[in-house]
Rosetta silent file (secondary structure, phi, psi, omega in degrees, C-alpha in Angstrom):
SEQUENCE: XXXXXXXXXXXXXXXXXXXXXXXXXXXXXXXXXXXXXXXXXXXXXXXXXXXXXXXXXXXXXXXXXXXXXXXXXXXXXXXXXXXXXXXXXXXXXXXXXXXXXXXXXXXXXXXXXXXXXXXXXXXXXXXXXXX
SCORE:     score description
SCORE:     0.000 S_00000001
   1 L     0.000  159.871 -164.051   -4.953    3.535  -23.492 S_00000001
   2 L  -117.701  154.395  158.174   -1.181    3.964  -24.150 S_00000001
   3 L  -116.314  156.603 -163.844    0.356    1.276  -25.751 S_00000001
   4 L  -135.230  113.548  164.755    3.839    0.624  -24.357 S_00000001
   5 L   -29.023  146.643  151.235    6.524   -1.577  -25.624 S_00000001
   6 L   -63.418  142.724 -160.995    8.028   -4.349  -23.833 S_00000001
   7 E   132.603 -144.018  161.466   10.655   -3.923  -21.888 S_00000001
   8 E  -138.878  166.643 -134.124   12.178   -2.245  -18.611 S_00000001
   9 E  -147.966  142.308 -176.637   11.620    0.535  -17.464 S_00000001
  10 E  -112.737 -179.543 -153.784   12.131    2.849  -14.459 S_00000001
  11 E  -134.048  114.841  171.116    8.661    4.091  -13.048 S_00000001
  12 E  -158.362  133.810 -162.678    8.673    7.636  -12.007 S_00000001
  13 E   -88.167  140.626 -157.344    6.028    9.792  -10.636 S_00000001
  14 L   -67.914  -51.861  118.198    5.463   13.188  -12.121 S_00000001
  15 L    27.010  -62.599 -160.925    4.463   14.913   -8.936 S_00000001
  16 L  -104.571  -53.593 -169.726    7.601   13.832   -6.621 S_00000001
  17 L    70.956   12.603  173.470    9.898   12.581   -8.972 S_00000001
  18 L   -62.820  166.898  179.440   10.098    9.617   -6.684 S_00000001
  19 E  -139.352  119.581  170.848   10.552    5.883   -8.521 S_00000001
  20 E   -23.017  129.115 -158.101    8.933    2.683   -7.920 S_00000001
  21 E  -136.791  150.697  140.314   11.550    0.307   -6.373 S_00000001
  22 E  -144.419  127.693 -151.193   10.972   -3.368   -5.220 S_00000001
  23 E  -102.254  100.477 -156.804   14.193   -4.781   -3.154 S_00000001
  24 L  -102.654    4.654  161.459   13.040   -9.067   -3.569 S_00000001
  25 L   -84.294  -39.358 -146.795   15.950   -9.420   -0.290 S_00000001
  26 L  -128.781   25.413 -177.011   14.474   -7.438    1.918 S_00000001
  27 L    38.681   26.827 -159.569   10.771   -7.684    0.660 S_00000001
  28 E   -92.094  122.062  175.457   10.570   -4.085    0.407 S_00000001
  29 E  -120.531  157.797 -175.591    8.127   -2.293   -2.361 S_00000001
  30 E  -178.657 -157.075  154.209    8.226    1.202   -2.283 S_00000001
  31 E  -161.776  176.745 -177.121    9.701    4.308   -4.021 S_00000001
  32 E  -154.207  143.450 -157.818   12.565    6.392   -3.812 S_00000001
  33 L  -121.819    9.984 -178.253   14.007    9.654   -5.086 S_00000001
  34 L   -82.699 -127.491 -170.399   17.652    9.486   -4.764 S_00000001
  35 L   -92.195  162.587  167.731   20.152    7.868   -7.492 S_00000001
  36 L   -76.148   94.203 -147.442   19.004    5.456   -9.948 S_00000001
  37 L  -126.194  158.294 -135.886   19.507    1.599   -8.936 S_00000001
  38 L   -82.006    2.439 -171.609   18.845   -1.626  -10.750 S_00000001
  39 L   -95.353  103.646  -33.986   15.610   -2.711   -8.078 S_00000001
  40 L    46.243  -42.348 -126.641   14.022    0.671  -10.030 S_00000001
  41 L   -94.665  112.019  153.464   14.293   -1.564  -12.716 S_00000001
  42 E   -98.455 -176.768 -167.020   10.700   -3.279  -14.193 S_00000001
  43 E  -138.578  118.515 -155.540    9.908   -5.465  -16.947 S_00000001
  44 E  -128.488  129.174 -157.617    6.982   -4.164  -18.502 S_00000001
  45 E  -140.614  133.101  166.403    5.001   -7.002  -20.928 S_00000001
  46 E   -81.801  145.695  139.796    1.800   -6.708  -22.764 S_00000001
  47 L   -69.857 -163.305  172.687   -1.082   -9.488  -22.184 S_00000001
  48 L   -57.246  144.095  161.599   -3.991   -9.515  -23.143 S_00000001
  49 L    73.496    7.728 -156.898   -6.723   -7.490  -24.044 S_00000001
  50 L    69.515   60.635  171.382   -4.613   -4.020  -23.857 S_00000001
  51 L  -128.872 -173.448 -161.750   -3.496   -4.927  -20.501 S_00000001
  52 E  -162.766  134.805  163.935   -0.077   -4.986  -19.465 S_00000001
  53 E   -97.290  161.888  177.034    2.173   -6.947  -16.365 S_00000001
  54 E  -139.531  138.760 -148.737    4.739   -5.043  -14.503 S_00000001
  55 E  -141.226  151.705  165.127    7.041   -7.569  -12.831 S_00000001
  56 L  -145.026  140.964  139.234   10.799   -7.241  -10.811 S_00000001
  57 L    69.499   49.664  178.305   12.997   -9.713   -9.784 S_00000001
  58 L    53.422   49.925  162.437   10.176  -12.617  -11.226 S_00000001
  59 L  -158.009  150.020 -144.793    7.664  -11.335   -9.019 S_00000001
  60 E  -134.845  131.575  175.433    4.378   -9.286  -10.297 S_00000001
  61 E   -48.273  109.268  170.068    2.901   -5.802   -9.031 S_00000001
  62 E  -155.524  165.065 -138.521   -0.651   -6.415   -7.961 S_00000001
  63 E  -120.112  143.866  176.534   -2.926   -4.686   -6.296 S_00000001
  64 L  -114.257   72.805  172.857   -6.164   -6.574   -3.933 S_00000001
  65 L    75.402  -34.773 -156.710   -8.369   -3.157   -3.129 S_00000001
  66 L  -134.821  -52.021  160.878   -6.785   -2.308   -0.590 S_00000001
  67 L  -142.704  177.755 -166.311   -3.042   -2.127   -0.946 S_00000001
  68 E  -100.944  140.752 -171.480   -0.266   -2.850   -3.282 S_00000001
  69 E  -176.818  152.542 -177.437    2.366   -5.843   -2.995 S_00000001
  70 E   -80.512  130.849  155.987    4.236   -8.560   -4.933 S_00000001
  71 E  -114.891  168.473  174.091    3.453  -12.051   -5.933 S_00000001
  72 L   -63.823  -40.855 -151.039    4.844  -14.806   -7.311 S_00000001
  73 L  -108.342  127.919  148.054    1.423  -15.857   -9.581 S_00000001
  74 L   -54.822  109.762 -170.563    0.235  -14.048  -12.134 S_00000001
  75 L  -132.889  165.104  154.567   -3.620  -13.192  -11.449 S_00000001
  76 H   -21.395  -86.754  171.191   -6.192  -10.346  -13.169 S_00000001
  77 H   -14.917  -15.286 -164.905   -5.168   -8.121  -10.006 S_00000001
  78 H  -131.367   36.960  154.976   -1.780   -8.204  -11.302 S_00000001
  79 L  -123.430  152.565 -163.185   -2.667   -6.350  -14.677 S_00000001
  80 E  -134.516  164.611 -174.733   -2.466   -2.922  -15.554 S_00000001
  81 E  -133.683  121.614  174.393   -3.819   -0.361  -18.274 S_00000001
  82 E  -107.556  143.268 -174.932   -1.727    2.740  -18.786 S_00000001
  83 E  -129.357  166.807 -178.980   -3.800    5.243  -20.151 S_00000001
  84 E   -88.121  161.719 -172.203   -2.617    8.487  -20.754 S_00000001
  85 L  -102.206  144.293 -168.672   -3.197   11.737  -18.401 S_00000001
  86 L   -70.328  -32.600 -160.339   -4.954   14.565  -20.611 S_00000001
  87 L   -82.854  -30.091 -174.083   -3.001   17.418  -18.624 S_00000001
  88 L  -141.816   92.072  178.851    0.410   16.050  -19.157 S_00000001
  89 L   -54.917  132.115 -175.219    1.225   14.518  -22.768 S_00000001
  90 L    71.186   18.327  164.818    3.545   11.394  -22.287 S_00000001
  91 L  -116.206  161.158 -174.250    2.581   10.518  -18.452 S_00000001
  92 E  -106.774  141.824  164.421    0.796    7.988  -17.476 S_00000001
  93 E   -92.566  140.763  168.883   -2.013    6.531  -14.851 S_00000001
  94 E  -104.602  112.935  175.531   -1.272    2.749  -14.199 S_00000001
  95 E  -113.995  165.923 -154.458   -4.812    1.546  -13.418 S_00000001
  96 E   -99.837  115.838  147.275   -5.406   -2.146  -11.849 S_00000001
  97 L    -2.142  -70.679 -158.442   -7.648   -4.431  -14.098 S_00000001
  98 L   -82.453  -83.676  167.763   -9.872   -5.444  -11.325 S_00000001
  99 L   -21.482  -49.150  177.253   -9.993   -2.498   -9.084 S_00000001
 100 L    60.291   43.665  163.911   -9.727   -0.004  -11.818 S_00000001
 101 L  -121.745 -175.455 -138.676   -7.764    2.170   -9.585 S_00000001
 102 E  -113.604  140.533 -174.809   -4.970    4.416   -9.932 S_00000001
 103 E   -96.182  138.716  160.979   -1.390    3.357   -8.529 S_00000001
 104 L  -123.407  175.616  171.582   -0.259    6.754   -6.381 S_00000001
 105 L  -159.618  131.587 -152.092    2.519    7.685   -4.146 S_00000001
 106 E  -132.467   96.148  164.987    1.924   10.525   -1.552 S_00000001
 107 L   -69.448  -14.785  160.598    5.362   11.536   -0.198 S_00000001
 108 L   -73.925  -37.718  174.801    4.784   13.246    2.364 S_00000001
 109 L  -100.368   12.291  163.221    3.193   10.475    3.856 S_00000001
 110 L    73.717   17.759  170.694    5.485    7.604    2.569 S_00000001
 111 E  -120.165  144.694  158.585    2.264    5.334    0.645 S_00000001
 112 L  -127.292   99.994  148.651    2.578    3.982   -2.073 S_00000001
 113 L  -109.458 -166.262  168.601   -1.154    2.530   -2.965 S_00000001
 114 E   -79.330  103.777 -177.580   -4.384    2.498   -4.647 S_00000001
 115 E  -138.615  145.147  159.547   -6.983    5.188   -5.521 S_00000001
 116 L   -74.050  -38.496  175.497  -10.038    5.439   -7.104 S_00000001
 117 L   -60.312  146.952 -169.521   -9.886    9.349   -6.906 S_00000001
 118 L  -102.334  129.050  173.878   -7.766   11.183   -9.702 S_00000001
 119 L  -129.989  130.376  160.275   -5.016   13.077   -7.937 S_00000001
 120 H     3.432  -77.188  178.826   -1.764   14.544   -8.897 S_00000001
 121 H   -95.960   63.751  162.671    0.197   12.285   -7.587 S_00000001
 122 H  -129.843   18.230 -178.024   -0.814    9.045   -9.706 S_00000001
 123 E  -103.266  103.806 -173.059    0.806   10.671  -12.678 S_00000001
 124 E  -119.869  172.577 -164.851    3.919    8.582  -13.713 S_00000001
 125 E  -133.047  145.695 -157.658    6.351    8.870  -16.320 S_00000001
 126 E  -118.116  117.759 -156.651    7.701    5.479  -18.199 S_00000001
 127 E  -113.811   85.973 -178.158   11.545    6.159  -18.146 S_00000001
 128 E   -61.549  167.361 -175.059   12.880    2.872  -21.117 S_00000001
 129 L   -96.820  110.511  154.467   16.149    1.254  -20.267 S_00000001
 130 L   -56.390  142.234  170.526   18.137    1.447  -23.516 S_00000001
 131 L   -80.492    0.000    0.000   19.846   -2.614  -24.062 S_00000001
């Protein structure tokens, strides 16, 4: 496990170079690879146990099995473990508490989910915000 300060953070996958985005007008989570803009921005908090929330615009990343999407409530499902990837020192996997699966983003096909399978592109890089 990585341990990761609090604070925020842009989200960006090694693979793509795409970045985690969530837009809380237009209910949009997603990623994007263009300029950097403040819904890029998370707030990344430790919990419990070495577990960690990753939250935008008061609402928290979490994933139920099947796909990924924001809530309002804080639940298990909406904790994460970054542990580090052995091939590439200082990236990350963000795996789900409950699920214990890997957040990816596949760009050619435009998902952004959940895998149990270790693939390239679930290898992110934790980009701090200077205050």
């Amino acid at each position: 496990m990585v341990d990761v300060a609090a604070g925020k953070y842009f989200i960006q996958n090694k693979l793509n170079g795409f970045r985690l985005f969530y837009n809380d007008d237009r209910e949009d989570l997603g990623c994007f690879d263009g300029e950097m803009f403040e819904d890029q921005l998370w707030f990344i908090s430790k919990k419990s146990n070495g577990y960690y929330s990753i939250v935008r615009d008061r609402k928290h990343l979490c994933y139920d099995g099947c796909a990924l999407s924001m809530t309002d409530v804080a639940r298990d499902n909406s904790l994460w473990v970054f542990e580090e990837d052995g091939d590439n020192k200082g990236f990350v996997r963000i795996i789900n508490k409950v699920y214990n699966d890997n957040v990816f983003y596949a760009a050619d096909e435009d998902e952004l989910n959940g895998s149990g399978d270790e693939n390239d592109d679930q290898v992110w890089l934790l980009i701090r915000k200077s205050d």
